[in-house]
N, C-alpha and C positions, 0 to 999 in steps of 0.2 A: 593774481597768482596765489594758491593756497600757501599757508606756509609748509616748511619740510617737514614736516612731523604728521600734518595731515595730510600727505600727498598717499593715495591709492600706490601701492608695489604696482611694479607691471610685473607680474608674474604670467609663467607659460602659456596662461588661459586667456591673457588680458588682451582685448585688440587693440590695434589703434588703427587711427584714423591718419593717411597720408595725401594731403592736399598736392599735386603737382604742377604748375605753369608749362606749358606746352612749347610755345613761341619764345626761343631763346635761353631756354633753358632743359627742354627733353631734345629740343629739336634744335640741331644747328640751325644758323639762317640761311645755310642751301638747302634747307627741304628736308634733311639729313639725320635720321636718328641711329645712332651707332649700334651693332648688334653689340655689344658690351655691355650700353645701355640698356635695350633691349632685353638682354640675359638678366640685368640685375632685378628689373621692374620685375620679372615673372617669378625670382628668386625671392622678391621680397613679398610678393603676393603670397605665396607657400607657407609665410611666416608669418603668421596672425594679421598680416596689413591691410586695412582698406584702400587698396591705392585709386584714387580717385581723380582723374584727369581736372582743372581747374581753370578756366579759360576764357579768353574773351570771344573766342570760334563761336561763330552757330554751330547748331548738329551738325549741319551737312562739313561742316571741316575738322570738325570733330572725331566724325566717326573713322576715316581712314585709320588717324593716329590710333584710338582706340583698336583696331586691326591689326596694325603695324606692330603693336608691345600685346598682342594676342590676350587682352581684356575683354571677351566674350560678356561676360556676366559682371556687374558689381553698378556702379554709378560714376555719374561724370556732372559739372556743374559748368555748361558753355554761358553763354551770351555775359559775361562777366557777373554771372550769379543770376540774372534772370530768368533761366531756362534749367530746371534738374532734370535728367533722363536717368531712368535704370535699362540697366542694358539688358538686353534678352534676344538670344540669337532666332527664337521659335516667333518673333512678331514680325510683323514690315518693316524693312528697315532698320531691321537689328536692335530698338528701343522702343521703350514706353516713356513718354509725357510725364511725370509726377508731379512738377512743380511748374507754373508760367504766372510771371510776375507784371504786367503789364502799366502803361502810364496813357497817359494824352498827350501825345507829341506837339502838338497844335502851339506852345506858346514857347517853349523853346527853341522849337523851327525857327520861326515867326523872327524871334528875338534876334537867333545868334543869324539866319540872313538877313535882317536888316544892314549888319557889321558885315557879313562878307557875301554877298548879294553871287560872285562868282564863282563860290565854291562848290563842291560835291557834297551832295546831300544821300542817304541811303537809310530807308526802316525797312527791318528786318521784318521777313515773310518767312513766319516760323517754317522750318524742317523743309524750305524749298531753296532761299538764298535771299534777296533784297530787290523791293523796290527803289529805283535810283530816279534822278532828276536828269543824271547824263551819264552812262557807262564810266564805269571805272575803269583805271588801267589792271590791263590781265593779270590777275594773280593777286588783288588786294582783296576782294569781297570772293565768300567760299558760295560754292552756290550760283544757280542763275542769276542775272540781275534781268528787271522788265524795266522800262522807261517810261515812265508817267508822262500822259501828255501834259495836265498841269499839277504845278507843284499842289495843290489845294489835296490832290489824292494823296500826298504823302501824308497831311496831316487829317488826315481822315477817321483810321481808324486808332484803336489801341494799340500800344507796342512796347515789344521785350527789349529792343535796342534801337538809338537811330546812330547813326555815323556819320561827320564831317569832317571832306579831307579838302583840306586850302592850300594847292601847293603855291611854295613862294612868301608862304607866313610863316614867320619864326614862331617856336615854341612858346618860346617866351610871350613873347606879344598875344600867343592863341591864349595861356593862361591868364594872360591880367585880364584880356577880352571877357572871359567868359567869368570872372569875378567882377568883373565893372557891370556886365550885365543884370547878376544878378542870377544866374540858376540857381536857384532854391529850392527847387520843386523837383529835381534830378538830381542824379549821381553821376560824375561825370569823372572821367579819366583825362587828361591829355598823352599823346602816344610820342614816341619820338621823333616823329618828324610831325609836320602838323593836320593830325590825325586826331580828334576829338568822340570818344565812346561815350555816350548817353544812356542812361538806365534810370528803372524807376527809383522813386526815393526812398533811400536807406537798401537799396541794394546792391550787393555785393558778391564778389568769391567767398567772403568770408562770410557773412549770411547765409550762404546756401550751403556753407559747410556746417557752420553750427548746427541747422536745421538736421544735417544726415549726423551728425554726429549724435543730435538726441535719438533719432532715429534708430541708430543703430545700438545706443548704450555704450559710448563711448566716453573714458574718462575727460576732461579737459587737460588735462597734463600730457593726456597720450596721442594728440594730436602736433602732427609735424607738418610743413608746409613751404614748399622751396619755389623763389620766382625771381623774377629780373625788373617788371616797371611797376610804373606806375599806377598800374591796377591791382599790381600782387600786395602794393602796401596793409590794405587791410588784413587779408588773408595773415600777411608774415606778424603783423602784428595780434591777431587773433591765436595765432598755433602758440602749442606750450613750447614745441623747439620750433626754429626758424632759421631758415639761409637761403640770404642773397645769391644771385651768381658776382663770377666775379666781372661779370661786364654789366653790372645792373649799375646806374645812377647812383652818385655818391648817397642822395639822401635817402633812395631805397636802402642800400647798404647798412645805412644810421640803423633802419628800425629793425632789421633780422638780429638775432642770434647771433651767426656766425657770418663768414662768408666766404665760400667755397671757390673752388677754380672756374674759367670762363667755361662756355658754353663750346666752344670748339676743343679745350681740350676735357669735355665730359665732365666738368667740376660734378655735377650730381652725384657721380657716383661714390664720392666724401659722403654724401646722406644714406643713398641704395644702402652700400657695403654696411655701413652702421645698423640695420635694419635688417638683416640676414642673420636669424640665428636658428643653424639648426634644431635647436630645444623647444623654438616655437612653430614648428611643421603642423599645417593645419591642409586638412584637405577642403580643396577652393568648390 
């Protein structure tokens, strides 16, 4: 962090950059995003913001939300920083591709099914949904899923994300697993239930933010960044302001700023509201 004497003013003109976490933090866990919430995002948009959806979604689950908070135009960073899209309502699909970050899944598969041979396995099939080893339950994976008849295709090609979900494994036990093993070569999340997100190395939400941040000529001071797990850590730790919700993990919590109310009663809008001033009215 610079010190305060060389920190850039934000004055009228200045934008910033606002990273958001989607899952539990815009959105309730019923699905649910509050028109309050809603009103503030577009509020805060008006006012120099780049508000920029930040997520471990592919596109395809992506884009509703981006619909939902009426985000036509700007940028969004899905597959937990692997995948940048700029949004543009006049292409297919509402987005363009700008960024894809890809790895060899091939020895991380490998590895972490040796240790759990019965679990769900899934790499993502950019902008359609996932390849799976055996269907997931409805409503976990965004997008089609196809079933490979042997696992050998999953580890085939290059890929923006794989996903294992082990149910019946403690969290705990998924993380020391996947330290015992040994990924070094990934990035890896564990999720709260046991749910394990794979990406290439060294990427992240906050990677893919920095990257739009140079992009767009934004200060580093004037980026802000709100999320709940264990994927948002990097992010929260990257943004010049930062806040947890307040149902996020204690040690999420540790690395933000501040940390605002849960997710059911709208804590976000502690950050929105702060971010609204009519003196920075920009036309979007």
């Amino acid at each position: 962090m610079k010190p305060d004497e060389m920190r850039p003013p934000l004055t009228p003109d200045a934008w910033r950059l606002v990273g958001l976490d989607i899952d539990g933090t815009l959105m309730h866990w019923g699905g649910e995003i509050s028109g309050t919430v809603v009103d503030a995002v577009e509020r805060a948009r008006m006012c120099r913001n780049h508000v920029i959806l930040a997520t471990g979604r592919n596109i395809v689950g992506m884009m509703p939300v981006a619909e939902r908070l009426g985000i036509r135009r700007g940028f969004a960073v899905c597959s937990n920083g692997a995948v940048t899209v700029k949004l543009n309502p006049a292409h297919p699909g509402g987005y363009d591709i700008i960024e894809k970050v890809t790895f060899n899944p091939r020895a991380a598969l490998e590895l972490v099914r040796s240790e759990l041979p019965d679990a769900y396995y899934a790499v993502e099939d950019l902008g359609v949904g996932f390849l799976v080893n055996r269907p997931f339950p409805d409503g976990e994976l965004m997008g089609r899923q196809r079933v490979v008849e042997d696992f050998e295709e999953l580890c085939h090609d290059e890929a923006t994300r794989v996903v294992v979900r082990a149910p019946g494994v403690d969290v705990s036990h998924f993380d020391d697993l996947v330290h015992r093993i040994g990924l070094n070569d990934v990035t890896y999340a564990v999720g709260w239930s046991a749910w394990l997100d794979l990406t290439p190395p060294g990427v992240s939400k906050a990677s893919a933010l920095e990257a739009l941040r140079r992009h767009l000529g934004v200060y580093p001071d004037h980026t802000v960044a709100v999320g709940d797990g264990n994927n948002d850590i990097d992010m929260l730790e990257w943004a010049g302001q930062s806040a947890a919700m307040g149902t996020a993990p204690e040690h999420v919590r540790r690395v933000a700023d501040e940390v605002v109310g849960s997710v059911e009663e709208d804590g976000i809008l502690t950050v929105l509201n702060r971010l609204i001033d009519p003196e920075r009215l920009a036309v979007l």
